[in-house]
ROBAZA-539382 format. One record per residue (C-alpha): x, y, z. Coordinates in nm, 3 decimals. Each point is the difference from the previous one (the first is absolute). Layout:
N
VOPA        px        py        pz
VOPA         X         Y         Z
...
//
This chain:
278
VOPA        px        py        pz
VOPA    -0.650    -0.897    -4.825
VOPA     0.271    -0.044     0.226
VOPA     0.019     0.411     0.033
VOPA    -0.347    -0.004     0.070
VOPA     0.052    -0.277     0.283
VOPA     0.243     0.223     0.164
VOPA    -0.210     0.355    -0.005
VOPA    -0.246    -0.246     0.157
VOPA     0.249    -0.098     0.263
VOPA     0.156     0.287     0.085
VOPA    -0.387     0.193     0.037
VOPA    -0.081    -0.308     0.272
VOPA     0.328     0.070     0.170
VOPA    -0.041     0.331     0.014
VOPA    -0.347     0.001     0.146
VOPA     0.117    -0.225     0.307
VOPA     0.258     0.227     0.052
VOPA    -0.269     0.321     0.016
VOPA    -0.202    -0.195     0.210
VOPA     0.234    -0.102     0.290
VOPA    -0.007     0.147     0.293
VOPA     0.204     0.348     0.081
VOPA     0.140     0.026     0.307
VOPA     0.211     0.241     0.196
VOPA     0.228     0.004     0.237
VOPA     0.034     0.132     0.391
VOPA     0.102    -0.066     0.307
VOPA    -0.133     0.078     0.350
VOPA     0.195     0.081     0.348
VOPA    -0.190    -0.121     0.285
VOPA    -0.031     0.189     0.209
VOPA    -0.030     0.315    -0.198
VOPA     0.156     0.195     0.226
VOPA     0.358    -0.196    -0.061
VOPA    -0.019    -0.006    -0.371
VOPA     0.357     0.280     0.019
VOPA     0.044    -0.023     0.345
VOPA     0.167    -0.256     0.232
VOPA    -0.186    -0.159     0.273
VOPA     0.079     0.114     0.390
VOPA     0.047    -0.414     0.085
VOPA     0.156    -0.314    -0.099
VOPA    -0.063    -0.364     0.014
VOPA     0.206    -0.276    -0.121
VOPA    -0.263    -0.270    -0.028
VOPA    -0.099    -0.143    -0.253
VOPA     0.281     0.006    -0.219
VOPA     0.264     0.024     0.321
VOPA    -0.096    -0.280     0.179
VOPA     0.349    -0.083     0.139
VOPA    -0.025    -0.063     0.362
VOPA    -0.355    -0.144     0.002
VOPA    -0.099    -0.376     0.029
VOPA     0.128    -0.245    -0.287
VOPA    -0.367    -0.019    -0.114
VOPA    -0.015     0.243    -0.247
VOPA    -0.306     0.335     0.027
VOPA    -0.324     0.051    -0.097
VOPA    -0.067     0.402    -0.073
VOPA    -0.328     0.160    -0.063
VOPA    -0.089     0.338    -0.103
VOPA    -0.323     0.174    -0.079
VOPA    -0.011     0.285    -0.208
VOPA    -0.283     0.262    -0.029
VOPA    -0.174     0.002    -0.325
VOPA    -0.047     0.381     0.050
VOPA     0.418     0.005     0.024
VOPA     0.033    -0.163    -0.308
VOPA    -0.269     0.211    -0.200
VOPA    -0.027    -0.188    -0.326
VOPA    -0.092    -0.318    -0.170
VOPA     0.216    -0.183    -0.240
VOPA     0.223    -0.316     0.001
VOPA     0.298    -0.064     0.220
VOPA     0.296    -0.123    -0.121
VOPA     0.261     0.089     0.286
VOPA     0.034     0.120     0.337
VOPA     0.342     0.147     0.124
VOPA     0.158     0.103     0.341
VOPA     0.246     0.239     0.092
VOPA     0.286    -0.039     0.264
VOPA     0.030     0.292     0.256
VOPA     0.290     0.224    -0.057
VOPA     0.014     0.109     0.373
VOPA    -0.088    -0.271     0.212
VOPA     0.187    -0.252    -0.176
VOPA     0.263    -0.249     0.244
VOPA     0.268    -0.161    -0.117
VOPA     0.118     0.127    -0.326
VOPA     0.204    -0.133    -0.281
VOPA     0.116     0.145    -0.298
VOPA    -0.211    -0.159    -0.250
VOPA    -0.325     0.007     0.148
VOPA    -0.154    -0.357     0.020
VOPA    -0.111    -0.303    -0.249
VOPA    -0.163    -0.279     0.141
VOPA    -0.194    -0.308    -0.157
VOPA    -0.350    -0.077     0.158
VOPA    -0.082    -0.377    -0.045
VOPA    -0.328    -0.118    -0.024
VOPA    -0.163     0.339     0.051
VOPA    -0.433     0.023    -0.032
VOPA    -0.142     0.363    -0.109
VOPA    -0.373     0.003     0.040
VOPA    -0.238     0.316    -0.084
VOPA    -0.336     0.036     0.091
VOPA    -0.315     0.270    -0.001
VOPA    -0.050    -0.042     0.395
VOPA    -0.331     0.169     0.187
VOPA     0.264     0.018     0.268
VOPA     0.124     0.395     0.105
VOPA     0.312     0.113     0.094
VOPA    -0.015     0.093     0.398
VOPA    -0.209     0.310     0.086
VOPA    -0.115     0.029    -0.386
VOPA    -0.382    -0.109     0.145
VOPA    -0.176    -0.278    -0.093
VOPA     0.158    -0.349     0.070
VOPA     0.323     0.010     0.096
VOPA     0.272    -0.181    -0.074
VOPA     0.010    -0.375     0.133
VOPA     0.335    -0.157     0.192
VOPA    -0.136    -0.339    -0.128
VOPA     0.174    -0.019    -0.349
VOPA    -0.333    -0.144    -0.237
VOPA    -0.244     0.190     0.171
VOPA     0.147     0.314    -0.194
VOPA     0.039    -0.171    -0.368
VOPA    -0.291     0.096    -0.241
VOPA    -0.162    -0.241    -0.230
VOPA     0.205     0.102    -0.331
VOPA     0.332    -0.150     0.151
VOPA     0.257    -0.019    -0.229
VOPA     0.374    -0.133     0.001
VOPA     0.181     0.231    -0.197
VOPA     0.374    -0.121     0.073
VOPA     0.058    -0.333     0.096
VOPA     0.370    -0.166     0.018
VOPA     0.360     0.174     0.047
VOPA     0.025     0.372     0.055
VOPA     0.311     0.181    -0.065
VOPA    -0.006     0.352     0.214
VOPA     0.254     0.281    -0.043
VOPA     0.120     0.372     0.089
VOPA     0.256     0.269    -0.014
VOPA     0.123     0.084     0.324
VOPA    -0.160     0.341     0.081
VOPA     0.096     0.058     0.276
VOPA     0.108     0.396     0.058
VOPA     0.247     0.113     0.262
VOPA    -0.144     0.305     0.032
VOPA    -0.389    -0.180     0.092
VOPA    -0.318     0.152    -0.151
VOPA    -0.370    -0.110    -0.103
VOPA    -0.020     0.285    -0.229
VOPA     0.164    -0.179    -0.295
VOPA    -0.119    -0.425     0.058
VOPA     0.151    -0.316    -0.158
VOPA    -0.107    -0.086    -0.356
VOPA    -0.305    -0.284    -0.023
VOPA     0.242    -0.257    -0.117
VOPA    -0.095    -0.307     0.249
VOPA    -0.246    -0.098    -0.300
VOPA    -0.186    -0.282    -0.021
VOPA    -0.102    -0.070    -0.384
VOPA    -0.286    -0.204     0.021
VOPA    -0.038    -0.313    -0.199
VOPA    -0.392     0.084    -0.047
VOPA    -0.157     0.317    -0.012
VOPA    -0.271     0.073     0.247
VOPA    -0.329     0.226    -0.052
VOPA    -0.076     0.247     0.286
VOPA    -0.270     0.232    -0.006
VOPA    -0.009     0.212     0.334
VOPA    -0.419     0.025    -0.051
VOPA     0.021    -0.349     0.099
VOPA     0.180     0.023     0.339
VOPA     0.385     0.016     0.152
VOPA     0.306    -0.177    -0.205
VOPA     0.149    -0.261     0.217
VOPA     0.327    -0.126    -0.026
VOPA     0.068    -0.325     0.112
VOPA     0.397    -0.119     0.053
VOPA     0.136    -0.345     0.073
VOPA     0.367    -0.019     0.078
VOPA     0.086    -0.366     0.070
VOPA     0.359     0.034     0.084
VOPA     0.200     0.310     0.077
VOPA     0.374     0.085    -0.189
VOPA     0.324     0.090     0.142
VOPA     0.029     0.346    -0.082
VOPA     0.363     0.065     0.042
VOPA     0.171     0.312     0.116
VOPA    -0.305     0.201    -0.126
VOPA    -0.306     0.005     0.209
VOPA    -0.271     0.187    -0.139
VOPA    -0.274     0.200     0.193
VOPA    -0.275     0.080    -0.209
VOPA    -0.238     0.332    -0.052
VOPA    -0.283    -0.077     0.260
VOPA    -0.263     0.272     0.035
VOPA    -0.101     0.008     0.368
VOPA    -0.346     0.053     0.153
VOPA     0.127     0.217     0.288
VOPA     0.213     0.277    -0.224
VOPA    -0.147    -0.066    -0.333
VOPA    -0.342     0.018     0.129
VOPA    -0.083    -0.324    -0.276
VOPA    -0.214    -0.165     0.236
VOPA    -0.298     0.035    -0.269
VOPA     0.281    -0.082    -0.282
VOPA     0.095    -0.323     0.065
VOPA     0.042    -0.261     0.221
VOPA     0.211    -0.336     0.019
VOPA     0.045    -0.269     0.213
VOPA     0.293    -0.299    -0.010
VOPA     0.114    -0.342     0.202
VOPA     0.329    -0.138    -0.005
VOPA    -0.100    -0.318    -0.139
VOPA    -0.116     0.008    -0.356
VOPA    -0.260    -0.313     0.088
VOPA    -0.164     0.183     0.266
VOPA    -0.356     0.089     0.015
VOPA    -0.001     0.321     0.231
VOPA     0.189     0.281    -0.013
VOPA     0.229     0.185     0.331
VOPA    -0.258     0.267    -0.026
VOPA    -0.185     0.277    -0.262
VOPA     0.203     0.331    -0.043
VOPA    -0.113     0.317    -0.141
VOPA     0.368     0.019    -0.183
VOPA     0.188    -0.156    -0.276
VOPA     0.202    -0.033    -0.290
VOPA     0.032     0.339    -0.233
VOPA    -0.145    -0.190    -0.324
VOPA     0.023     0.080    -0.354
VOPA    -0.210    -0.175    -0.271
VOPA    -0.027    -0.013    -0.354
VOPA    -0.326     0.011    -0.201
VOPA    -0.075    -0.018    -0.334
VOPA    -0.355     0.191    -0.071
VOPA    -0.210    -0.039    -0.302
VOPA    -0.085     0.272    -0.209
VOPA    -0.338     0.092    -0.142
VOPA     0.078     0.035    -0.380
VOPA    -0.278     0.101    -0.265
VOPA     0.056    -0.346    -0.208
VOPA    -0.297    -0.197    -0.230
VOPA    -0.204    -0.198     0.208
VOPA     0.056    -0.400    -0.115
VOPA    -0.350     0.014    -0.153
VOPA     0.112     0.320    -0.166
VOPA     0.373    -0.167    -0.103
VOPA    -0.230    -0.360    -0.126
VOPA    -0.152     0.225    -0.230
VOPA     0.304     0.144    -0.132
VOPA     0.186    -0.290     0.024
VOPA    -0.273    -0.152    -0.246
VOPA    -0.027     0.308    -0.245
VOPA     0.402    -0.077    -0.046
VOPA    -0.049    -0.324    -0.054
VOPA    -0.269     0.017    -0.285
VOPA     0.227     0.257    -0.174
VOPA     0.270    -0.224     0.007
VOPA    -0.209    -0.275    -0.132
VOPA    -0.117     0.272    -0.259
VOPA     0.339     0.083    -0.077
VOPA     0.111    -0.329    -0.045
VOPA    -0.341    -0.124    -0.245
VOPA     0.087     0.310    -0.217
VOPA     0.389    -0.084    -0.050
VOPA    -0.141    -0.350    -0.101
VOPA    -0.217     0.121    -0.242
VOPA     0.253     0.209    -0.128
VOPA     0.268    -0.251    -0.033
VOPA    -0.236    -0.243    -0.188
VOPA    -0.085     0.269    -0.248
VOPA     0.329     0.016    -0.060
//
């Protein structure tokens, strides 16, 4: 009996695991057209914020859905430093704790600058959509090499490893509208010797006007923005995509869930039977 119990278990176990999801893996440059090449700019807010007001930063960036291509669920978004238009530079790159740090994503109606439709907003909640999400929410710890290359070039960028793993995982499906990205920065860190510029695609050079857009105030409680650009931050995020898989529907796995279940019932009656024979 106890043999029988565990076919039965093991059978149940197995079906959940046949019928959970598959997913895959990928990640996606935006914009496309820096995914293995360096940007021609720089910007050191929002992660550099040395210098500015001790009130922390509030950074928003708005991402074209037809940049980012796919649907699927996000689970990080990364940065990269600029290897050519970095400033100071020490040795061992930079490490710097974030306290109190607010990640927000959002499906916004909202378009980056030029992209048609309704642009862009420099009033902060007029660009969030209505599936808002916090997806980090307390101390962030941010790192990177030093990349910096004596001899400059864009041809070979920094590695995406200013990531942000996100606590919760947030849906986007580009069908729906633009991927905001909504950062709260309450107080800046010292940043030592090192002082990072970061990959920033610009509207001028890069011609990302239609690509994305961002727009920040030195004061992470603020409600405007200095002003809508048709730049910003080289961004990398990762997805994780389901996969269509030719599984048993659950009416389909209810009936052969039962059908294993009477034979083990069956099985059991039988060795009964035989045993009081016997």
């Amino acid at each position: 009996m106890k043999k029988s119990l565990y076919v039965f278990v093991f059978s149940l176990i197995a079906s959940l695991v046949v019928l959970s999801p598959v997913f895959a893996q990928d990640t996606v440059v935006v914009p496309n057209n820096r995914a293995d090449v360096g940007a021609n700019g720089s910007f050191r807010p929002p992660f550099n914020c040395q210098g500015l007001p001790p009130t922390g930063i509030r950074w928003q960036q708005i991402y074209a859905g037809s940049e980012i291509g796919q649907a699927g669920m996000i689970d990080k978004v990364s940065f990269r430093l600029n290897g050519v238009f970095e400033g100071t530079v020490g040795d061992n790159g930079f490490n710097a704790l974030y306290p109190n740090v607010v990640v927000q994503l959002s499906t916004t109606d909202k378009a980056p600058v030029d992209a048609g439709g309704d642009p862009m907003s420099n009033t902060f909640n007029d660009n969030i959509g209505a599936d808002v999400k916090t997806v980090y929410s307390g101390n962030l710890t941010l790192s990177a090499q030093n990349c910096f290359r004596e001899i400059p070039t864009i041809s070979v960028p920094c590695p995406f490893d200013v990531m942000i793993p996100l606590q919760e995982m947030f849906e986007y499906d580009p069908a729906n509208g633009n991927l905001l990205l909504d950062l709260r920065i309450p107080q800046c860190p010292a940043l030592g010797e090192f002082v990072p510029d970061f990959d920033f695609a610009t509207s001028g050079i890069d011609n990302n006007e239609e690509k994305i857009s961002f727009a920040f105030a030195a004061n992470v409680g603020a409600t405007d923005g200095t002003g809508v650009s048709g730049s910003g931050l080289v961004t990398q995020f990762r997805f994780f995509i389901p996969i269509n898989i030719n599984v048993p529907t659950l009416s389909e796995w209810g009936l052969i869930s039962m059908a294993a279940l009477l034979g083990i019932v069956g099985f059991m009656v039988i060795r009964r039977r035989k045993a009081t024979t016997l």
